[in-house]
C-alpha positions as CSV (number, residue, x, y, z in Angstrom):
1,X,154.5,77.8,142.6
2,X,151.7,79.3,140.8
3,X,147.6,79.2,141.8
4,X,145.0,77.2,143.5
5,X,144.7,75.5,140.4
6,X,148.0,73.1,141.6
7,X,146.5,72.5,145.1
8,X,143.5,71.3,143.2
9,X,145.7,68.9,141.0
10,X,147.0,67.5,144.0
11,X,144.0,67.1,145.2
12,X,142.9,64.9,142.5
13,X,145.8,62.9,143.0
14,X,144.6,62.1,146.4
15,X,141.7,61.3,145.8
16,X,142.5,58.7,142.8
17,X,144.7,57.2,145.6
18,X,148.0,58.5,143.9
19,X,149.4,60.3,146.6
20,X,151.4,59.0,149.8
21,X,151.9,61.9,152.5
22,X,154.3,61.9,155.6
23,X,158.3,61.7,155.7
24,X,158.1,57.9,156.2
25,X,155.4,56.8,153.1
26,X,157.7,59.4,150.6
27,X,160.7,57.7,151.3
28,X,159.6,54.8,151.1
29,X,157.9,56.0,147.7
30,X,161.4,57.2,146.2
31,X,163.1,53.9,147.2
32,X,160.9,52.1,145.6
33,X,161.0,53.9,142.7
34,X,157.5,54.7,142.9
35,X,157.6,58.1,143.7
36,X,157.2,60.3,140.2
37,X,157.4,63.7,142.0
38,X,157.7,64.7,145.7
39,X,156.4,68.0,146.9
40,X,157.7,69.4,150.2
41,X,155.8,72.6,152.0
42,X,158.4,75.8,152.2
43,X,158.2,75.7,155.5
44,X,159.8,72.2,155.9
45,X,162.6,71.8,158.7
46,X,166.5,72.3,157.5
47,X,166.5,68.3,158.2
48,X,163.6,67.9,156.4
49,X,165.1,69.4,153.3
50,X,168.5,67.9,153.7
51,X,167.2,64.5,153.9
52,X,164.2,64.7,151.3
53,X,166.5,66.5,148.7
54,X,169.3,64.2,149.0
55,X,167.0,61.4,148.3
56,X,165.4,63.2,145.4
57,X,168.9,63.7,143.9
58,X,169.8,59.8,144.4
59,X,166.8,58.7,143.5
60,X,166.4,61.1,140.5
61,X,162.8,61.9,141.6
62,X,161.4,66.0,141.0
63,X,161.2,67.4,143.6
64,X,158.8,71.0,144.2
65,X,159.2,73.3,147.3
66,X,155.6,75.8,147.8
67,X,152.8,76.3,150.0
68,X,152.6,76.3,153.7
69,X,152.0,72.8,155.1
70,X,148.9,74.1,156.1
71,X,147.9,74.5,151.9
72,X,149.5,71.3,151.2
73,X,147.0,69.3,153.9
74,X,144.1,71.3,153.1
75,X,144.8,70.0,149.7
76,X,144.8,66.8,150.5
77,X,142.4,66.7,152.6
78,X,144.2,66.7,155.9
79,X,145.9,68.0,158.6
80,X,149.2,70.1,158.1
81,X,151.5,67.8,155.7
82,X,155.0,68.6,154.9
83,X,155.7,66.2,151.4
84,X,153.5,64.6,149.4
85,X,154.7,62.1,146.7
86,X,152.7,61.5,143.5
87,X,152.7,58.1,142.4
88,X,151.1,58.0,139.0
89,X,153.3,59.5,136.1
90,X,150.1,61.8,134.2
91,X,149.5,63.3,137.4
92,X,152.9,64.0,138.6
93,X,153.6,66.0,135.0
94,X,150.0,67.7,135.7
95,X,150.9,68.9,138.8
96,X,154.4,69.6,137.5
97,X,153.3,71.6,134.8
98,X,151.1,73.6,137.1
99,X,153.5,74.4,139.0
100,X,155.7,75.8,136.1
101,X,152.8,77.4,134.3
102,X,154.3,81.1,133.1
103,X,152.0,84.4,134.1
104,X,151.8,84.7,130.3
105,X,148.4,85.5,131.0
106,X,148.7,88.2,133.2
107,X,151.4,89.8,131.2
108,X,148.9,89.4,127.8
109,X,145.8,91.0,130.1
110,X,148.5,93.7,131.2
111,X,149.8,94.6,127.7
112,X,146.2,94.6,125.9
113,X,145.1,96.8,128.8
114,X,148.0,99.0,128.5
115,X,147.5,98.9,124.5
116,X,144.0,100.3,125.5
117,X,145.1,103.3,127.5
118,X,147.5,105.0,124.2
């Protein structure tokens, strides 16, 4: 999980109508084979995360675990959600690769303001 940047991603998926929220709608989503990546809050039930994982696995969908359910609906534009699955493929790997992005740029700000202390 990195910045607001991701929660902003997913909120452009919602609104181009690319995102399905709720336990039911993702499931649904990853039997369908519509579902191109599922994101569950980290505060998600045990159940939760058996079931959605499981389904992920069988149904060979990514699956990303971050933000309170709280971030994840605000994102969206709702109430607390727990998942969220994207259903177009350029989002999903825009999200995806937010949520992956390295602190490269922290470490580069870090190093060339330690290079200006010597």
């Amino acid at each position: 999980m990195t910045t607001d940047r991701t929660l902003g991603r997913i909120g452009l998926a919602m609104r181009a109508g690319k995102v399905v929220t709720g336990e039911d709608g993702v499931l649904e989503a990853i039997r369908a084979g519509t579902a191109c990546l599922v994101v569950m809050s980290a505060d998600a039930s045990a159940r939760t995360r058996k079931v959605i994982e499981d389904k992920c696995r069988s149904g060979a969908v990514t699956l990303l675990t971050g933000y309170s359910r709280y971030e994840l609906g605000a994102a969206v534009g709702k109430p607390e959600r727990v998942l969220l699955a994207v259903t177009d493929r350029g989002l999903a790997d825009l999200i995806r690769g937010g949520w992956t992005e390295p602190s490269e740029v922290e470490d580069i700000e870090q190093t060339g303001h330690e290079g200006n202390q010597g």
